[in-house]
C-alpha positions in Angstrom: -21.1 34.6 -14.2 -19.9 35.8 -17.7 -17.6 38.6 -18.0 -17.7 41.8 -20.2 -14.9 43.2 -22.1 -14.6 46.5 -24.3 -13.7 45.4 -28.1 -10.3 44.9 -28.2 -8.3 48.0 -30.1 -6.7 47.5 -33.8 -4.2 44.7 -33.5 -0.9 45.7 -35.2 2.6 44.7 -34.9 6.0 46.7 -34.7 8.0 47.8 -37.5 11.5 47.4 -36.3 13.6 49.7 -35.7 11.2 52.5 -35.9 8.0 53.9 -33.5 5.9 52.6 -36.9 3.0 49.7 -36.7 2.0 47.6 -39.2 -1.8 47.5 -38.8 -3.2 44.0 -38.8 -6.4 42.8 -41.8 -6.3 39.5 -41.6 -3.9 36.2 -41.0 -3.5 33.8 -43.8 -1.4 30.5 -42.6 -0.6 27.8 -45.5 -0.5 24.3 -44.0 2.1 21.7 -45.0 4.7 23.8 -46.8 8.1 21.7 -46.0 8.1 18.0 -47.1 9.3 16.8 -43.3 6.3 18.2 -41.3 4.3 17.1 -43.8 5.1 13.7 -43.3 5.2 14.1 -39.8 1.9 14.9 -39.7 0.4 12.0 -41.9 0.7 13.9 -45.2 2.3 13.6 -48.6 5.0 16.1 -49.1 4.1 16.9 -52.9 2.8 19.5 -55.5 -0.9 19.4 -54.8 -2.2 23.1 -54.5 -1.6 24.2 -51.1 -4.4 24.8 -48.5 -5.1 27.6 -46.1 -6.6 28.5 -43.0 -6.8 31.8 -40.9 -6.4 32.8 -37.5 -8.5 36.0 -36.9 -6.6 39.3 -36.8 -6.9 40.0 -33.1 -5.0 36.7 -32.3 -1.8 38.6 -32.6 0.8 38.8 -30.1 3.5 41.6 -30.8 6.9 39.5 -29.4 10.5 40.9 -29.1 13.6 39.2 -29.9 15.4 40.1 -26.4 14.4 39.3 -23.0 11.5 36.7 -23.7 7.9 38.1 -22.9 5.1 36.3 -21.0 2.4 34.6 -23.4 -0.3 33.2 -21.8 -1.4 29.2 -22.2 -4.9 29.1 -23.7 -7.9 27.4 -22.1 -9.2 24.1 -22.5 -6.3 22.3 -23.8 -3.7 19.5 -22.7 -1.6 19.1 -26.0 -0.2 22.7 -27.1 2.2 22.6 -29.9 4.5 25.4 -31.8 5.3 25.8 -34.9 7.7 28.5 -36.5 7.2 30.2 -39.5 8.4 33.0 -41.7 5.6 35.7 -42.1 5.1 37.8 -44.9 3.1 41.1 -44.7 1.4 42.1 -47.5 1.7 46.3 -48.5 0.2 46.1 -51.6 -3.3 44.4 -52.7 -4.4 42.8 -55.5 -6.6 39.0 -56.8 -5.0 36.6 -59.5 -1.4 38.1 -58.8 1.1 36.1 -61.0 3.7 34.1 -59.5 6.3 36.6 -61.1 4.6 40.0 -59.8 3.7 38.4 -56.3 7.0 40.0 -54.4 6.1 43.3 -55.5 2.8 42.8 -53.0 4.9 41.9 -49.6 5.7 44.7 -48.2 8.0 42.5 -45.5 9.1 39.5 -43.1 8.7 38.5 -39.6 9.0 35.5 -37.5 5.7 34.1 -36.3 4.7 31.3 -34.2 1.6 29.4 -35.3 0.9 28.2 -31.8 -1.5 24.9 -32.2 -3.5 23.3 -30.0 -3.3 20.2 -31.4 -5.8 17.9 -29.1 -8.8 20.2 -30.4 -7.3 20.2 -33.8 -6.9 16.1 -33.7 -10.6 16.3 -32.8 -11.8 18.2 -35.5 -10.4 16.7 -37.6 -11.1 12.9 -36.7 -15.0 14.5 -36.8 -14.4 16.1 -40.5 -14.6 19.9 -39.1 -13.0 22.5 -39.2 -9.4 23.6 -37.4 -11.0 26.8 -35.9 -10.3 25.9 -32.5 -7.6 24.5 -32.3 -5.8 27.2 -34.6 -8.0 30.4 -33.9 -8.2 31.0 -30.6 -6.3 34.2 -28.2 -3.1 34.7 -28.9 -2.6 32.1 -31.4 0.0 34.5 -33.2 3.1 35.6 -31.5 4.7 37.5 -34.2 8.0 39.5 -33.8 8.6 43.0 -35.7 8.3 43.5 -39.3 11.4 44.3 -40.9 10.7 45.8 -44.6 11.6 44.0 -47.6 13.3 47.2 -48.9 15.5 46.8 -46.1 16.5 42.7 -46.4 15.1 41.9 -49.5 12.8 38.8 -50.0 14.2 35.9 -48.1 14.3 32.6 -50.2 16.5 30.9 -48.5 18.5 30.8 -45.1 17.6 28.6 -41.6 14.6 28.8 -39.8 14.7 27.3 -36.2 13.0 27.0 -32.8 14.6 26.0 -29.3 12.2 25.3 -26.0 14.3 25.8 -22.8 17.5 26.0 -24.7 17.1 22.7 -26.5 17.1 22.7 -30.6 13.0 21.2 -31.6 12.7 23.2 -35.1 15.5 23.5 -37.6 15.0 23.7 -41.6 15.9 26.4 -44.2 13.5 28.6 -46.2 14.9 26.8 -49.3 12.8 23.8 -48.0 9.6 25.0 -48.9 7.1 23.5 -50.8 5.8 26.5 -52.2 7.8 29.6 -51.9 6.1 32.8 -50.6 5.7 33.9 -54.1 3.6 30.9 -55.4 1.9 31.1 -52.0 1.1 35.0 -52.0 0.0 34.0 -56.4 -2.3 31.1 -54.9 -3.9 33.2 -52.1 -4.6 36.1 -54.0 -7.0 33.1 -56.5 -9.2 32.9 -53.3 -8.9 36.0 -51.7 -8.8 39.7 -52.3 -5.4 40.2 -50.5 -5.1 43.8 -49.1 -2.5 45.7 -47.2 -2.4 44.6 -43.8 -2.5 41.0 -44.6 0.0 38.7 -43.0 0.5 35.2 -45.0 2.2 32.9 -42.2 4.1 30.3 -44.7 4.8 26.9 -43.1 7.4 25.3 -40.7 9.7 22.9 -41.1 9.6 19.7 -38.9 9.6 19.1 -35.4 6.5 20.5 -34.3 5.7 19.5 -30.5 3.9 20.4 -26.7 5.3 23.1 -24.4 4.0 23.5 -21.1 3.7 26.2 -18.5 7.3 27.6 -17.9 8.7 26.9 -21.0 11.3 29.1 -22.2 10.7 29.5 -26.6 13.5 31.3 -29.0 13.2 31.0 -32.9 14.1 33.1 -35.8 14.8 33.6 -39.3 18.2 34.0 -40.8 18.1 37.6 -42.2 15.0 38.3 -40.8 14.8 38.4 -36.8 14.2 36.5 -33.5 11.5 36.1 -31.7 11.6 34.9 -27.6 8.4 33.8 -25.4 7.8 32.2 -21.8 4.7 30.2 -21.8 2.7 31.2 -18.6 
């Protein structure tokens, strides 16, 4: 037997330190932005234009950076990866931004979690398709609160890193970037009509890999903020 449920209400995410939201339009994600998870995952770490995918708005799931929250393992996989990433909200819109206006659109940073499940992505792949499901599905976005760029400026460079169960898997620097979130944000804005309440999830850096039930995951940003989960 199927099961109803009422539409789900306006996905936003916590401004920190404040009782403000940031109301959620849509998720950008750019694949293969540091040269070592590119490699890892079979690609050429080079200066190709980037490509992008989205996860769909309501696959956002507001995280704090304190006591680590429950996040619930999605259905029909057995190979669930993370990956951390430095996401940038987008306060002001605009198409064919120029690389040297593109900061004046991102309104501020978080620290996101593109969680992956990577069996159904091998699949679609393998078969030429697209990454929907393995990128798009529930709560495919843990994403911690937004702290404004007026506040800690625009981040180019400083460590990103991930630990599962107290164990470092993830550990890079924002300097590593292929493209930096101001090429990205230019880029994005040639396909797209970006608009305020974008976020633009902008690569992690090597060491992508499964967690399972129980798992206890910490990340953050240097300058930026934390984020904790427990994969139930």
């Amino acid at each position: 037997m199927s099961t109803v449920v009422s539409a789900p209400p306006q996905a936003v995410v916590p401004v920190a330190g404040s009782s403000d939201v940031f109301p959620v339009r849509r998720i950008y994600c750019i694949g293969r932005n540091y040269a070592a998870h590119a490699r890892e995952m079979g690609g050429a770490p080079d200066r190709e234009p980037p490509f992008f995918f989205c996860k769909p708005a309501d696959a956002v799931y507001p995280l704090g950076a304190e006591e680590a929250q429950d996040w619930p393992y999605p259905s029909m996989t057995a190979d669930l990866h993370h990956e951390i990433e430095l996401v940038a909200a987008i306060g002001a819109g605009g198409r064919d931004i120029v690389v040297e206006a593109a900061l004046d659109h991102v309104w501020g940073y978080g620290v996101g979690l593109d969680m992956t499940r990577r069996d159904l992505q091998a699949q679609m792949k393998a078969q030429g398709r697209s990454w929907e499901v393995g990128k798009a599905f529930d709560h495919a976005a843990p994403i911690s609160a937004l702290r404004p760029a007026s506040t800690i400026g625009h981040p180019k460079a400083g460590a990103i890193w991930l630990d599962v169960n107290g164990e470092r898997r993830q550990s890079g620097d924002l300097a590593d970037m292929i493209w930096s979130v101001a090429e990205a944000v230019a880029e994005l804005s040639r396909y797209f009509l970006l608009a305020p309440g974008d976020l633009l999830m902008t690569g992690t850096p090597a060491g992508v890999g499964a967690v399972r039930r129980g798992d206890v995951l910490r990340g953050g940003v240097e300058g930026v903020g934390e984020i904790a989960l427990t994969v139930r």
